[in-house]
PDB file with SEQRES, HELIX, SHEET and CRYST1 records, atoms N, CA, C and O in Angstrom:
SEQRES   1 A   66  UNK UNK UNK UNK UNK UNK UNK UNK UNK UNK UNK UNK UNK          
SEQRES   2 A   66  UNK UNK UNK UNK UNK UNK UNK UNK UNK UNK UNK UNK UNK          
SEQRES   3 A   66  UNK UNK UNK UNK UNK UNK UNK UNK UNK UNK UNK UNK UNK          
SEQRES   4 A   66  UNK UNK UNK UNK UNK UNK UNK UNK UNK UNK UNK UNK UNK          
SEQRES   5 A   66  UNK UNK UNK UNK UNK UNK UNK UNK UNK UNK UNK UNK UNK          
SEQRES   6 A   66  UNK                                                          
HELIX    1 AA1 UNK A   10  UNK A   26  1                                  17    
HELIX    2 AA2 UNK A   30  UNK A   50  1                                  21    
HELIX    3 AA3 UNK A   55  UNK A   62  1                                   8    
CRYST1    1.000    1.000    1.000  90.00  90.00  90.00 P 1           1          
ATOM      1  N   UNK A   1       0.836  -1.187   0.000  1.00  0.00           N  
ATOM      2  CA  UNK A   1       0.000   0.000   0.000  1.00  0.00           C  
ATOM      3  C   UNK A   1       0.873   1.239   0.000  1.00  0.00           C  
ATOM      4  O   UNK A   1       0.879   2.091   0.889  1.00  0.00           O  
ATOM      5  N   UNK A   2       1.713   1.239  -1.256  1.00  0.00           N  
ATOM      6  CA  UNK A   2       2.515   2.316  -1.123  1.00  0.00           C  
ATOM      7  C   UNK A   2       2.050   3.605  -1.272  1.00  0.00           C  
ATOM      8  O   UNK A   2       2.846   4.486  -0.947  1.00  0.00           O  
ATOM      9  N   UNK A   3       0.739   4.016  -1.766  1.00  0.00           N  
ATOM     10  CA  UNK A   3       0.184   4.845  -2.349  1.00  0.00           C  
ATOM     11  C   UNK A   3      -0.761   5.298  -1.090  1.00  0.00           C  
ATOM     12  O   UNK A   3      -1.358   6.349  -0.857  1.00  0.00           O  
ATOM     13  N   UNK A   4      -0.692   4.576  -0.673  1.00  0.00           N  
ATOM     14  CA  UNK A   4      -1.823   5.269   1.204  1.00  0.00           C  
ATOM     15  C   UNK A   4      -1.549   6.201   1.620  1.00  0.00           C  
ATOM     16  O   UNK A   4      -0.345   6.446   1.686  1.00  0.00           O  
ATOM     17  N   UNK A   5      -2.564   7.243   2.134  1.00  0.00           N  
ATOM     18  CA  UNK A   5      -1.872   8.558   3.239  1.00  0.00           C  
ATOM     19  C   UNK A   5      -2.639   7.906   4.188  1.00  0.00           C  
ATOM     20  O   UNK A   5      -3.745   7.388   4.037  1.00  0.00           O  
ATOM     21  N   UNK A   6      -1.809   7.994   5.386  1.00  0.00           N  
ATOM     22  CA  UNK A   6      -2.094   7.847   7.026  1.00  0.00           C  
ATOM     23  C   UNK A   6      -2.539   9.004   7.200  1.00  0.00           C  
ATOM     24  O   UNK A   6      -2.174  10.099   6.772  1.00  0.00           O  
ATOM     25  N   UNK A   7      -3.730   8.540   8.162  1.00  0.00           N  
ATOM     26  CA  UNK A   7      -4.432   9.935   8.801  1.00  0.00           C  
ATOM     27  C   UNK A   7      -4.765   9.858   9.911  1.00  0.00           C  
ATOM     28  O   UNK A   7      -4.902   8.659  10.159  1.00  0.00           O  
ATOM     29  N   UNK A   8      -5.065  10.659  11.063  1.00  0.00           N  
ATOM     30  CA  UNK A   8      -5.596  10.622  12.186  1.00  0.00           C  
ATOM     31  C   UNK A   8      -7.212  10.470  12.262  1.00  0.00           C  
ATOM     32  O   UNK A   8      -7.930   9.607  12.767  1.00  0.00           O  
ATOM     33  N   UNK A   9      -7.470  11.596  11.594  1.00  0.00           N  
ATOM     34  CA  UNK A   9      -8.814  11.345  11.476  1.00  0.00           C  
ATOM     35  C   UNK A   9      -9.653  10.110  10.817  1.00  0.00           C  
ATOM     36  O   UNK A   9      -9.593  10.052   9.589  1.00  0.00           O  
ATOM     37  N   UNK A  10     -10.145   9.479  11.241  1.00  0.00           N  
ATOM     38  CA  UNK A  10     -10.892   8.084  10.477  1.00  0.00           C  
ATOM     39  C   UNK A  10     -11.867   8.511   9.381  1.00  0.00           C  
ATOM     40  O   UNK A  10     -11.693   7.899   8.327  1.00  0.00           O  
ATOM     41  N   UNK A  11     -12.507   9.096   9.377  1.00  0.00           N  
ATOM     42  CA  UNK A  11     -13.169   9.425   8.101  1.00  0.00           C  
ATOM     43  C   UNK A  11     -12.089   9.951   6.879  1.00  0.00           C  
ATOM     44  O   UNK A  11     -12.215   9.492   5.744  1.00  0.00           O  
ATOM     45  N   UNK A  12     -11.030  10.938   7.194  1.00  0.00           N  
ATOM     46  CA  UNK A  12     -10.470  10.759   5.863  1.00  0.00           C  
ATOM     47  C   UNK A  12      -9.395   9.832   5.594  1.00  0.00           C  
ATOM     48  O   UNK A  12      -8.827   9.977   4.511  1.00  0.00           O  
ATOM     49  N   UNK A  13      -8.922   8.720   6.516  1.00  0.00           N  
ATOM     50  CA  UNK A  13      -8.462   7.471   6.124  1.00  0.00           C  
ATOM     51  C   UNK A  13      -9.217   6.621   5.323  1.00  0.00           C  
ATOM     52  O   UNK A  13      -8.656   5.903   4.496  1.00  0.00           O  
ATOM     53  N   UNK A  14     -10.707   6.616   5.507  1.00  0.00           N  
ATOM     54  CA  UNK A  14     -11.284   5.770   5.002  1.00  0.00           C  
ATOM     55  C   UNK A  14     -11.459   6.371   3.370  1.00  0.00           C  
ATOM     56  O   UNK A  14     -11.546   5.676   2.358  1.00  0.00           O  
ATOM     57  N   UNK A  15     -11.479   7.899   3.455  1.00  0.00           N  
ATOM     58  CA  UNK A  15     -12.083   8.315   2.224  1.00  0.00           C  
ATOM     59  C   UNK A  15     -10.512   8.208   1.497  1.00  0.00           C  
ATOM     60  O   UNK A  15     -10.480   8.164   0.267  1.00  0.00           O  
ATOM     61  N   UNK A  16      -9.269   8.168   2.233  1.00  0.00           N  
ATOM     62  CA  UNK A  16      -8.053   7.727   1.118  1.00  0.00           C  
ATOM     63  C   UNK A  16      -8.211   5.987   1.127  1.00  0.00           C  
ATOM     64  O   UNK A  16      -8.054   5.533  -0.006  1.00  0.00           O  
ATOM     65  N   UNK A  17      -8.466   5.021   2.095  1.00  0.00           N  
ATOM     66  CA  UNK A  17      -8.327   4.243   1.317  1.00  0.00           C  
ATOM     67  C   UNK A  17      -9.435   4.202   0.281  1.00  0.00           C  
ATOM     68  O   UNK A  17      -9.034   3.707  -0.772  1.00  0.00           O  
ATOM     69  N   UNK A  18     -10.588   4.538   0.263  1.00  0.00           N  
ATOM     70  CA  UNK A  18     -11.288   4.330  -1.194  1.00  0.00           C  
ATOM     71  C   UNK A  18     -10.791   4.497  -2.106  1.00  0.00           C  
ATOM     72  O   UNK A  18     -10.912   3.825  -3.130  1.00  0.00           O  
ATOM     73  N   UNK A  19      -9.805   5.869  -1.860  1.00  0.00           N  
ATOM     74  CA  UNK A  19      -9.338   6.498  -3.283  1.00  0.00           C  
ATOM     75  C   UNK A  19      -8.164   5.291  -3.779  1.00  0.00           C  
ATOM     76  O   UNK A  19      -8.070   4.738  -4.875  1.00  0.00           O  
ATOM     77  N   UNK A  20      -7.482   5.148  -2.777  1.00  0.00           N  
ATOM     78  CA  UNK A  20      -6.140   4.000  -3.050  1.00  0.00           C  
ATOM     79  C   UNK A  20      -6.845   2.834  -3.538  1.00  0.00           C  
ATOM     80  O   UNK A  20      -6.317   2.408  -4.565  1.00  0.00           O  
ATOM     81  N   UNK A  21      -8.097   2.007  -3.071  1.00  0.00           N  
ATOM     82  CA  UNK A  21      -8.577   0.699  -3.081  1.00  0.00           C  
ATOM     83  C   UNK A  21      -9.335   1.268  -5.141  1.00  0.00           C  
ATOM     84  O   UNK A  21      -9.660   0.467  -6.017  1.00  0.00           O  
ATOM     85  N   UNK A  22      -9.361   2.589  -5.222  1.00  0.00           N  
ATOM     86  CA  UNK A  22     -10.461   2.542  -6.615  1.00  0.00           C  
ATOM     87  C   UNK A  22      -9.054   2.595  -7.636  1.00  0.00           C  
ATOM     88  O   UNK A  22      -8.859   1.895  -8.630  1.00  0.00           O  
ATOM     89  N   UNK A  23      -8.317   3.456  -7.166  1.00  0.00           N  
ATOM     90  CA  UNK A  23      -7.083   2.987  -8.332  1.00  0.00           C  
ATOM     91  C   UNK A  23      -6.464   1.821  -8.200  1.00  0.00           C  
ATOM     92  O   UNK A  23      -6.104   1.529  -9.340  1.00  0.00           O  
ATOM     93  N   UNK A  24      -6.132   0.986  -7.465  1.00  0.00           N  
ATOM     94  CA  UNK A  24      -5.684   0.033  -7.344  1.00  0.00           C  
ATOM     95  C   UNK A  24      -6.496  -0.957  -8.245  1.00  0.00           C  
ATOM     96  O   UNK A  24      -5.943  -1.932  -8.754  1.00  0.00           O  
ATOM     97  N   UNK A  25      -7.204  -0.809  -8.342  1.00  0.00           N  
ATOM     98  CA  UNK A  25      -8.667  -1.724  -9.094  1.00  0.00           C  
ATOM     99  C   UNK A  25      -8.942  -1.324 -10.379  1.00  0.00           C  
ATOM    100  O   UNK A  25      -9.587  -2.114 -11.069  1.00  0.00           O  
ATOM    101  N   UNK A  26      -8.501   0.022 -10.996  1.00  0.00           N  
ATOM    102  CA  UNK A  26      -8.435   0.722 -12.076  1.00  0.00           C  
ATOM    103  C   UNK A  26      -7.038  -0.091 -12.991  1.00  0.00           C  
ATOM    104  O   UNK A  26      -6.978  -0.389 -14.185  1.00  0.00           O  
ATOM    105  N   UNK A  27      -5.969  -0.290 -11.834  1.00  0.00           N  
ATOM    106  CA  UNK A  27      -4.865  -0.143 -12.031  1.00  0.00           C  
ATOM    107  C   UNK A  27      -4.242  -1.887 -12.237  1.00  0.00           C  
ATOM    108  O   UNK A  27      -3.059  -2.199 -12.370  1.00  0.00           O  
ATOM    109  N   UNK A  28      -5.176  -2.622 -12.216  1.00  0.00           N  
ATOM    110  CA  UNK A  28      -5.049  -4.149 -12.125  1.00  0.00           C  
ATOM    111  C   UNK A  28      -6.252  -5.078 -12.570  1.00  0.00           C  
ATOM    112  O   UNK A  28      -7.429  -4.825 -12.311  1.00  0.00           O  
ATOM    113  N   UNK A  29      -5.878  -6.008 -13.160  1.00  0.00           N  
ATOM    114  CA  UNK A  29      -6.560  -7.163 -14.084  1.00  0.00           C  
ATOM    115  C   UNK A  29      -7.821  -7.104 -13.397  1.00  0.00           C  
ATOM    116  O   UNK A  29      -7.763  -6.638 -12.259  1.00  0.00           O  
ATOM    117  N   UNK A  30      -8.858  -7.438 -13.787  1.00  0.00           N  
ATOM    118  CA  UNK A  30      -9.873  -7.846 -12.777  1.00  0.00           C  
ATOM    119  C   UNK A  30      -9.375  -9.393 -12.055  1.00  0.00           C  
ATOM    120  O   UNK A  30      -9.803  -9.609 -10.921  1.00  0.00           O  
ATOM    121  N   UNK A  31      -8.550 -10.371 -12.657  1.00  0.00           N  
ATOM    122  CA  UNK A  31      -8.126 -11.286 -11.729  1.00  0.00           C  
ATOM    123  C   UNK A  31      -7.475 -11.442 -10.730  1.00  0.00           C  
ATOM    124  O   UNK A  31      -7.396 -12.454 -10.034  1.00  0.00           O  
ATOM    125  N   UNK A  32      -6.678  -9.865 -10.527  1.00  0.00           N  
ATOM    126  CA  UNK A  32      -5.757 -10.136  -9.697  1.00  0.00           C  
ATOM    127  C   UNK A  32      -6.817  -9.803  -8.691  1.00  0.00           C  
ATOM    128  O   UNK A  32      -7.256 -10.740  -8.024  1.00  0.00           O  
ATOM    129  N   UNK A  33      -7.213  -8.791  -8.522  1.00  0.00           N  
ATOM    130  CA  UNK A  33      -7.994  -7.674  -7.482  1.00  0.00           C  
ATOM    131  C   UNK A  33      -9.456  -8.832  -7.076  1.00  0.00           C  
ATOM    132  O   UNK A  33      -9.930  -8.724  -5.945  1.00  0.00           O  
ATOM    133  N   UNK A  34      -9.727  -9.288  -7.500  1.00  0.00           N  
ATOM    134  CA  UNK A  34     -10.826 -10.269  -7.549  1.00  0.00           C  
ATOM    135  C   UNK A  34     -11.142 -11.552  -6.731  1.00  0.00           C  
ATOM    136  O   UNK A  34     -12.079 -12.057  -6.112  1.00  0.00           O  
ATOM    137  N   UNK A  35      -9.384 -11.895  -7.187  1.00  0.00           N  
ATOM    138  CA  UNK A  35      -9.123 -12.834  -6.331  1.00  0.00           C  
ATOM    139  C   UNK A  35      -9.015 -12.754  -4.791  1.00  0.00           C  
ATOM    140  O   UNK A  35      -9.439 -13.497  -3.906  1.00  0.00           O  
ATOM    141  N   UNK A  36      -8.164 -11.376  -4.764  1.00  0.00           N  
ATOM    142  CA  UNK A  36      -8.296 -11.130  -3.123  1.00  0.00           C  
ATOM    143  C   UNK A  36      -9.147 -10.817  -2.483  1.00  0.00           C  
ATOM    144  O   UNK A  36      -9.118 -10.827  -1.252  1.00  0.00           O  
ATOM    145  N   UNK A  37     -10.294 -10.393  -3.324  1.00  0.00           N  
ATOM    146  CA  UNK A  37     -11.489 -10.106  -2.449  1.00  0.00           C  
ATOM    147  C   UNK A  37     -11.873 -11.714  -2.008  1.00  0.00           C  
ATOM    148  O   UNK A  37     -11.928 -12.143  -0.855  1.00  0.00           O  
ATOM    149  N   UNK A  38     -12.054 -12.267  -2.925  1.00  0.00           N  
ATOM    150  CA  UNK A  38     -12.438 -13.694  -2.662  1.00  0.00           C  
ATOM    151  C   UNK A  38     -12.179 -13.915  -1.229  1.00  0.00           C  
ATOM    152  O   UNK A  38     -12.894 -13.843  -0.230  1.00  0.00           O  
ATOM    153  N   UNK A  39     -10.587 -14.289  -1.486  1.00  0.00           N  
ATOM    154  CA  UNK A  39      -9.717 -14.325   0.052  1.00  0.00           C  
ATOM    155  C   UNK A  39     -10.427 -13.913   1.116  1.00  0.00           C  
ATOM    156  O   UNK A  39     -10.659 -14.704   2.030  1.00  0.00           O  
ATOM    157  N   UNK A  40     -10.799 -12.834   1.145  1.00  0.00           N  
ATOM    158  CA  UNK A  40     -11.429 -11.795   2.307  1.00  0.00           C  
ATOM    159  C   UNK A  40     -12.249 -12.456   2.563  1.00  0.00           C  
ATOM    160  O   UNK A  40     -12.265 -13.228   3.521  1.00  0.00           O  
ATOM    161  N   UNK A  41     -13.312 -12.251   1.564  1.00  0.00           N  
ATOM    162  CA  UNK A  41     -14.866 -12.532   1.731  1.00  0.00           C  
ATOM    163  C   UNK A  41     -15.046 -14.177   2.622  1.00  0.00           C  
ATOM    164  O   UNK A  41     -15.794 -14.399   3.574  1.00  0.00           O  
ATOM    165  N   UNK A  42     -14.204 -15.042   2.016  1.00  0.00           N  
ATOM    166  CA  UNK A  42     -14.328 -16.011   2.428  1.00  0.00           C  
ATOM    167  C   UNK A  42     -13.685 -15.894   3.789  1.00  0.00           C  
ATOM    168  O   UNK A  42     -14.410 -16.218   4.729  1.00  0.00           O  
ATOM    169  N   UNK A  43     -12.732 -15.581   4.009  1.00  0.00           N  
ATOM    170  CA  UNK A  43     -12.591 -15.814   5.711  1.00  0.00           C  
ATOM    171  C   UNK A  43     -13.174 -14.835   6.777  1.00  0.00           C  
ATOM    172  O   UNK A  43     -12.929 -14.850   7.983  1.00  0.00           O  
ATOM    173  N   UNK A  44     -14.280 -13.682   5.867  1.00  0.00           N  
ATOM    174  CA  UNK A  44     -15.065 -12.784   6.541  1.00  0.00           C  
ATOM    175  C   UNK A  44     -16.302 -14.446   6.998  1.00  0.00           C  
ATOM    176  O   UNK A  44     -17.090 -14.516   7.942  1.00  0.00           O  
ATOM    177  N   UNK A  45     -16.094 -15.227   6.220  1.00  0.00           N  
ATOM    178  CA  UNK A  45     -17.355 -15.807   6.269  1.00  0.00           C  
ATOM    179  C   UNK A  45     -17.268 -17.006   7.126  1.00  0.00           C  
ATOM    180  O   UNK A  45     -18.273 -17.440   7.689  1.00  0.00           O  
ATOM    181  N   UNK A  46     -15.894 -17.662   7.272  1.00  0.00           N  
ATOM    182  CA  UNK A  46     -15.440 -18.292   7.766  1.00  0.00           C  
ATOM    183  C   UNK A  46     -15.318 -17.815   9.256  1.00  0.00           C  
ATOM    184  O   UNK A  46     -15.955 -18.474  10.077  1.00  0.00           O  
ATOM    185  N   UNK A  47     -14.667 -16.877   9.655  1.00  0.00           N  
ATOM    186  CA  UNK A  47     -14.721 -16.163  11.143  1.00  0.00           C  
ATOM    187  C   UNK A  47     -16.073 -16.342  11.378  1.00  0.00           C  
ATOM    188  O   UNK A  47     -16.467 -16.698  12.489  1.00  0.00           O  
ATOM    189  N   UNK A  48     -17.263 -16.016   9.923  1.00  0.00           N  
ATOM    190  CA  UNK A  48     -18.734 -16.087  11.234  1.00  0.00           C  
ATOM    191  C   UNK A  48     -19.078 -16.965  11.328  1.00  0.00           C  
ATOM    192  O   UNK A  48     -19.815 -17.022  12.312  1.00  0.00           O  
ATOM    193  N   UNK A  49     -18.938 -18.433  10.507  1.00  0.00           N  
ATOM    194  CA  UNK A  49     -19.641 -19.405  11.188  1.00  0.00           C  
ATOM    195  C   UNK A  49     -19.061 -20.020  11.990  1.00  0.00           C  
ATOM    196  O   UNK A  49     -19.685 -20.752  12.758  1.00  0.00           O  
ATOM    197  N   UNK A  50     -17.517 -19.889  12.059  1.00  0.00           N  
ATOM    198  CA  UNK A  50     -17.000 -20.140  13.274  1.00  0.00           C  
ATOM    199  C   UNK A  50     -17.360 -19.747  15.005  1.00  0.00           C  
ATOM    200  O   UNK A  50     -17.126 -20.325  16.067  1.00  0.00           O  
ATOM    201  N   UNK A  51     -17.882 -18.767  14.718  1.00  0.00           N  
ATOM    202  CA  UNK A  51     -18.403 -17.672  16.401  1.00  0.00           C  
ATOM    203  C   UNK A  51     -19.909 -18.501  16.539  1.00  0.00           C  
ATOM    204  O   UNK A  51     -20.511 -18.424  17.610  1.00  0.00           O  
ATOM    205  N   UNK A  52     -20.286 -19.024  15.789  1.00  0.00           N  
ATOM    206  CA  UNK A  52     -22.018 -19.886  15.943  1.00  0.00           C  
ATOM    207  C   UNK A  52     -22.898 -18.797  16.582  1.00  0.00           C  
ATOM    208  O   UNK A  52     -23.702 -19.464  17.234  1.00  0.00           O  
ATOM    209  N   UNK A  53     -23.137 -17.781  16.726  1.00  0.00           N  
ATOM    210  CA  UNK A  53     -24.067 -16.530  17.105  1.00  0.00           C  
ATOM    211  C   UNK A  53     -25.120 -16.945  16.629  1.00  0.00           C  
ATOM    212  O   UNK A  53     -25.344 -17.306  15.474  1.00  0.00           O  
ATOM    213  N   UNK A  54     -26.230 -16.881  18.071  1.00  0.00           N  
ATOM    214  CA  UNK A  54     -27.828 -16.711  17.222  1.00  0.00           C  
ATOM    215  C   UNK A  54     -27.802 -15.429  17.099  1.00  0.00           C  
ATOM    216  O   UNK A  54     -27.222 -14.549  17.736  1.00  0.00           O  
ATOM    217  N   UNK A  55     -28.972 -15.414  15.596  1.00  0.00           N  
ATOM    218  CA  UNK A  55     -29.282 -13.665  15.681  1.00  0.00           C  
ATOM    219  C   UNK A  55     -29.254 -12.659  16.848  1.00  0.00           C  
ATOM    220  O   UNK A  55     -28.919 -11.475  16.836  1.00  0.00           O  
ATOM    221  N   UNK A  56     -29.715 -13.473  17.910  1.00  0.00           N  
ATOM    222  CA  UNK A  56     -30.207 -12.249  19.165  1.00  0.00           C  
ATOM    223  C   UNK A  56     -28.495 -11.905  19.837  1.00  0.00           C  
ATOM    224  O   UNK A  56     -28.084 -10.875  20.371  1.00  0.00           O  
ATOM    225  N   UNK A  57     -27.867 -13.033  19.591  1.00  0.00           N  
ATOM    226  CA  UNK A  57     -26.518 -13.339  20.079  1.00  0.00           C  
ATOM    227  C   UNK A  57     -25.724 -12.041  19.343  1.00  0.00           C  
ATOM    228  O   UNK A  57     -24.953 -11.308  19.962  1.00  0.00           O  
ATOM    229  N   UNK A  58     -26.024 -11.902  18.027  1.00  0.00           N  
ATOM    230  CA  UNK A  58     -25.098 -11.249  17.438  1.00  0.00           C  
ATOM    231  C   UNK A  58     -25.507  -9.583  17.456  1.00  0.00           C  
ATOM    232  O   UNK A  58     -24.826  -8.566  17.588  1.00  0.00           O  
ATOM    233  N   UNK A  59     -27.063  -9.845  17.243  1.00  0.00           N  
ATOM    234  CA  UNK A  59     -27.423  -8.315  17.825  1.00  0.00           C  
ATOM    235  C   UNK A  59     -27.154  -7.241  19.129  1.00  0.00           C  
ATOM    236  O   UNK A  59     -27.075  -6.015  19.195  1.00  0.00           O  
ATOM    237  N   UNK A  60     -27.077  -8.102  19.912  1.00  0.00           N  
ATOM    238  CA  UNK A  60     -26.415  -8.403  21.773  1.00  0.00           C  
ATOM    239  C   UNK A  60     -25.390  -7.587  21.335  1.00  0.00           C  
ATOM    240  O   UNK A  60     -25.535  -6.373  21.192  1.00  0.00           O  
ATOM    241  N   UNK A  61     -23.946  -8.424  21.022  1.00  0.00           N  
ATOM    242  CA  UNK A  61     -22.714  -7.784  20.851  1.00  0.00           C  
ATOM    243  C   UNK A  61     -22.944  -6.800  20.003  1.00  0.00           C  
ATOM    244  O   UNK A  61     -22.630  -5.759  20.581  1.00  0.00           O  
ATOM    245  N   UNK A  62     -23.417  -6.526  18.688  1.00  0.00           N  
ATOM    246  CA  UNK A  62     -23.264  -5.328  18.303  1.00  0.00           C  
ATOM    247  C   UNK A  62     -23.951  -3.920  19.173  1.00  0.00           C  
ATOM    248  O   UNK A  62     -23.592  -2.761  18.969  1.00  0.00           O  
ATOM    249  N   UNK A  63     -25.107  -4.386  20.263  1.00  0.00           N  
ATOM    250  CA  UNK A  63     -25.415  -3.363  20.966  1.00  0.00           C  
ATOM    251  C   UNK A  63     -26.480  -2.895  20.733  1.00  0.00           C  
ATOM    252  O   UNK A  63     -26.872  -1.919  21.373  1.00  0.00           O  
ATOM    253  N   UNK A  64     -27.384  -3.585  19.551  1.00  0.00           N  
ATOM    254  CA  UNK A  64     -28.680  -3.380  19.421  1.00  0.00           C  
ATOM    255  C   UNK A  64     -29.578  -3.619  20.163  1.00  0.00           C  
ATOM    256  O   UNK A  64     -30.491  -2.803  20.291  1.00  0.00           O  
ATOM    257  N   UNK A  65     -29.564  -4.750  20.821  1.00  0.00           N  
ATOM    258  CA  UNK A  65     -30.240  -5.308  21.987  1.00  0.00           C  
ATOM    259  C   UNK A  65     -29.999  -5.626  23.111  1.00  0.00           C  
ATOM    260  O   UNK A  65     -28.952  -6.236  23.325  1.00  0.00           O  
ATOM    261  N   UNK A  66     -30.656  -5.395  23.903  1.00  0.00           N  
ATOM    262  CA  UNK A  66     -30.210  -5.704  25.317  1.00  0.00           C  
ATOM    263  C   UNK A  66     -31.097  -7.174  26.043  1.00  0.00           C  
ATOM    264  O   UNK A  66     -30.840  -7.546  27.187  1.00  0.00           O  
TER     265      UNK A  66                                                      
END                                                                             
């Protein structure tokens, strides 16, 4: 991520990585960039069925419900 600016503030970190994550994606095959989402997605998906949360379970921790 050579192209990143570090920021303090979190909103405009997030609004540079968009900018870094949209050229980066401009800037590469759709296979390469594609693939790593894969990567992600799948162990985004993997971490959740690993935690076994019922809905109310998961609403709980996020703080929706008490």
């Amino acid at each position: 991520m050579e192209n990143l600016k570090v920021s303090k503030d979190n909103k405009e970190s997030r609004m540079n990585f968009v900018k870094y994550w949209a050229d980066y994606v401009r800037s590469h095959p759709d296979k390469v960039w594609s693939r790593q989402q894969n990567i992600l997605i799948n162990s985004q998906l993997q971490g959740a069925r690993a935690l076994k949360l019922t809905p109310k379970d998961y609403l709980r921790v996020k703080g929706e419900l008490r």
